[in-house]
C-alpha positions as CSV (number, residue, x, y, z in Angstrom):
1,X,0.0,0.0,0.0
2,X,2.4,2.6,0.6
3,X,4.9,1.7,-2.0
4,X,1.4,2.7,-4.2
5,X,0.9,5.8,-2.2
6,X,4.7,6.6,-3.0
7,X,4.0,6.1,-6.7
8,X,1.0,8.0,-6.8
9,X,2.4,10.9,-5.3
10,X,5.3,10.7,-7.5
11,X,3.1,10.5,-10.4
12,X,0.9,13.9,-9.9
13,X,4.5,15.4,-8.7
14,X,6.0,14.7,-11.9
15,X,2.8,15.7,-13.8
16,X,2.6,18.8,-11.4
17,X,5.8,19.9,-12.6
18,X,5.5,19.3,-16.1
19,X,2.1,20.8,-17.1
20,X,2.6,24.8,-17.4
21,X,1.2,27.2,-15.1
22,X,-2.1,29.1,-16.7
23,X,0.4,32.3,-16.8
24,X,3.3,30.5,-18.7
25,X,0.3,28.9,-20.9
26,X,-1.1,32.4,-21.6
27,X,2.4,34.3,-22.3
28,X,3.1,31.3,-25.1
29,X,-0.3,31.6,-26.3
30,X,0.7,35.5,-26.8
31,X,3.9,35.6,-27.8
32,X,3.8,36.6,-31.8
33,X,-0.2,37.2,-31.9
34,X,-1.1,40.7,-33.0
35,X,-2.0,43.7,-30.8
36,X,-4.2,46.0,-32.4
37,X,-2.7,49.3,-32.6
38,X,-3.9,50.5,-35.6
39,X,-7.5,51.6,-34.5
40,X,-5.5,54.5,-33.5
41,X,-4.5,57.6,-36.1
42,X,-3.3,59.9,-34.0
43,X,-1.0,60.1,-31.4
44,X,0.4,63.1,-29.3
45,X,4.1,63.7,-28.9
46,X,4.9,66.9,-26.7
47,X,2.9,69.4,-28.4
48,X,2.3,68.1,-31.6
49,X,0.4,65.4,-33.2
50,X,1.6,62.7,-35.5
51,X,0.1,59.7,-37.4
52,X,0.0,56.2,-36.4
53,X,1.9,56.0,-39.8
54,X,4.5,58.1,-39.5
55,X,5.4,56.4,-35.8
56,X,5.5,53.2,-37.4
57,X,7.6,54.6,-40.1
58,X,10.4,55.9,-37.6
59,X,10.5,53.0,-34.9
60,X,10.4,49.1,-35.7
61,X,9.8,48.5,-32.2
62,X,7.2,49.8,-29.3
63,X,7.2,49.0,-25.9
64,X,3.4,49.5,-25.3
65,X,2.2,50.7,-21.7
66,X,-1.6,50.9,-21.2
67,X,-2.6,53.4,-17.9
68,X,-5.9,54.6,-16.7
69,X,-7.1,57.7,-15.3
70,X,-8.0,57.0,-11.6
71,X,-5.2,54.1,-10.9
72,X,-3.1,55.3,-8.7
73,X,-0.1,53.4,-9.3
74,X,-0.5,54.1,-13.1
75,X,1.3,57.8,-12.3
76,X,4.0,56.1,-10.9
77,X,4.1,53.6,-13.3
78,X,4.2,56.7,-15.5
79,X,7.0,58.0,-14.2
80,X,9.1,55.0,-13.8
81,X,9.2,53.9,-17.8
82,X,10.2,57.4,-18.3
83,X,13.4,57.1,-15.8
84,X,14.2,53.5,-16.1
85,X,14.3,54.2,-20.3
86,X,16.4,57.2,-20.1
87,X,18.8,54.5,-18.0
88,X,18.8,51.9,-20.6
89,X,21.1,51.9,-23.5
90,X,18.7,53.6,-26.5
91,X,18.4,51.9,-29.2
92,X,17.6,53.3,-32.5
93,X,14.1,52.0,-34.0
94,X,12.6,51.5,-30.4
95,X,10.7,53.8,-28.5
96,X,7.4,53.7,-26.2
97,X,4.0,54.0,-27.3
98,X,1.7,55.1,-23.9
99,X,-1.7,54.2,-24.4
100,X,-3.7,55.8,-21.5
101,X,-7.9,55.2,-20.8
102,X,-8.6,59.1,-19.9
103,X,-11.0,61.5,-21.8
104,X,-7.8,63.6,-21.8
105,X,-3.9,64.1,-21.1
106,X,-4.1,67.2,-19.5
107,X,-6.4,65.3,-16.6
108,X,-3.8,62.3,-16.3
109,X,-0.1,64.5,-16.3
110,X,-1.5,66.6,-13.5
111,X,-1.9,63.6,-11.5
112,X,1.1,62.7,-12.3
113,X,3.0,65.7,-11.6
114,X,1.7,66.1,-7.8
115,X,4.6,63.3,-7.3
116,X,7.1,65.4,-8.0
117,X,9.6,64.0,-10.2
118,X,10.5,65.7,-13.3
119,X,10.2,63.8,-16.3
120,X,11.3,64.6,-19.7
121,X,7.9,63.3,-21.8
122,X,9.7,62.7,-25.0
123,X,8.1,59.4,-25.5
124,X,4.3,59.1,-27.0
125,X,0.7,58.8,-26.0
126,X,-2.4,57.9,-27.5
127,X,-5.5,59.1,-25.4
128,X,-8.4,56.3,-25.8
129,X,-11.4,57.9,-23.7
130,X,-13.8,54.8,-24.8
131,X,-11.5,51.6,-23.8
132,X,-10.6,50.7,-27.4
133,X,-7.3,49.5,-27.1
134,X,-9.2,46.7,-24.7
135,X,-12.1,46.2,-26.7
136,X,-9.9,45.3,-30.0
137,X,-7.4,43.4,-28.3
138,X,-9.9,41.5,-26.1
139,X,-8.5,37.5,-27.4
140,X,-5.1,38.7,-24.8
141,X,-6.0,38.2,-20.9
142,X,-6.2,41.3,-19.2
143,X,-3.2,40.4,-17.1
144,X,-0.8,40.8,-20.2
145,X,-2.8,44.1,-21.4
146,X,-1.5,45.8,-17.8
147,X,1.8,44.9,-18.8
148,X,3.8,46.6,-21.1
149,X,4.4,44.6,-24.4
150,X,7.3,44.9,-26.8
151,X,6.1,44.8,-30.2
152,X,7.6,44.6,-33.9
153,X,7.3,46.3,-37.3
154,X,4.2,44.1,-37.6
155,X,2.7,44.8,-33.9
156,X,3.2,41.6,-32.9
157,X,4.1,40.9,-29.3
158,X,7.4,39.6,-28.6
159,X,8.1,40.7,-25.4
160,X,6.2,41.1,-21.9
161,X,7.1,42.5,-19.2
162,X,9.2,45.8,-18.4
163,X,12.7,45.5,-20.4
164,X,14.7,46.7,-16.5
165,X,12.8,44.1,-14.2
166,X,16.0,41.7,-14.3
167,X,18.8,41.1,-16.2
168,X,17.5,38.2,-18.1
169,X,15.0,40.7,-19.1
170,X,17.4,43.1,-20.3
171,X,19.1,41.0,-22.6
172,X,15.9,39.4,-24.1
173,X,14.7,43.2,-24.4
174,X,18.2,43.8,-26.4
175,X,18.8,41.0,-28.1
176,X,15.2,41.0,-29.4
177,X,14.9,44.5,-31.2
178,X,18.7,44.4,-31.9
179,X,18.0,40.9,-33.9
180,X,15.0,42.0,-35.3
181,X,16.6,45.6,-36.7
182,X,19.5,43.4,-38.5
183,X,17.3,41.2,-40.4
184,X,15.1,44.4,-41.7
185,X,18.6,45.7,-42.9
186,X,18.9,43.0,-45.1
């Protein structure tokens, strides 16, 4: 009897260990589908406004951050792309794409400026004031819309996660648009 106790338990151990968690399942699931940008036409950069076109003309790759109006760690979330990037090595053909739920900037970079760090807010926004960027992209679980995603020429997603968490990170986040920008020289 036990030495069939030992085996079960050795059996759902092993199988335990071997099936993916729901997370890992839903990151390989997303890896390479599309995010649907392209709903969007215009996007704000300082004080001007530019097409979707023309930013996917100058950058291959955009590290796409979705914030909300009224989430309080959003500001600092905010905040912290723009100071870890400007830490990061820059890489030509990269940049990030903020996609933020608010019926209007002005509203959300107040907020953001009570926390009194200076940013420099060279990178650029879309405003979506009626939850588009969810509704079109509604096949990828919410967990991974929160996150920021790293996506290619062809918006699809080949990174998630911020690019400074770790190390490993890092590299992936290099190595990734570094790779990709090589084989589009060719």
């Amino acid at each position: 009897m036990k030495k069939h106790l030992f085996l079960l338990a050795l059996t759902i151990l092993l199988v335990s260990c071997s099936q993916s968690s729901q997370t890992e399942k839903e990151l390989r699931e997303v890896l390479n589908s599309q995010l649907n940008i392209d709903i969007f036409k215009t996007i704000q950069h300082r004080d001007s406004l530019i097409s979707m076109q023309q930013l996917r003309e100058k950058y291959n790759h955009l590290s796409v951050v979705y914030l909300q109006d009224g989430c309080s760690p959003c500001y600092p979330k905010f905040v912290e792309w723009h100071q870890k990037m400007e830490e990061m090595d820059e890489i030509p053909g990269h940049t990030v794409l903020f996609v933020i739920q608010t019926l209007g900037y002005d509203s959300f970079i107040r907020k953001v400026r009570r926390l009194g760090e200076e940013i420099d807010e060279k990178y650029y926004i879309i405003i979506d004031p009626d939850h588009q960027f969810f509704i079109n992209n509604n096949q990828i679980p919410d967990w991974i819309m929160n996150s920021s995603m790293l996506i290619d020429k062809e918006s699809k997603i080949k990174m998630v996660g911020a690019p400074w968490i770790n190390e490993d990170m890092k590299t992936l986040f290099y190595n990734t648009v570094i790779n990709d920008n090589r084989s589009l020289d060719f």
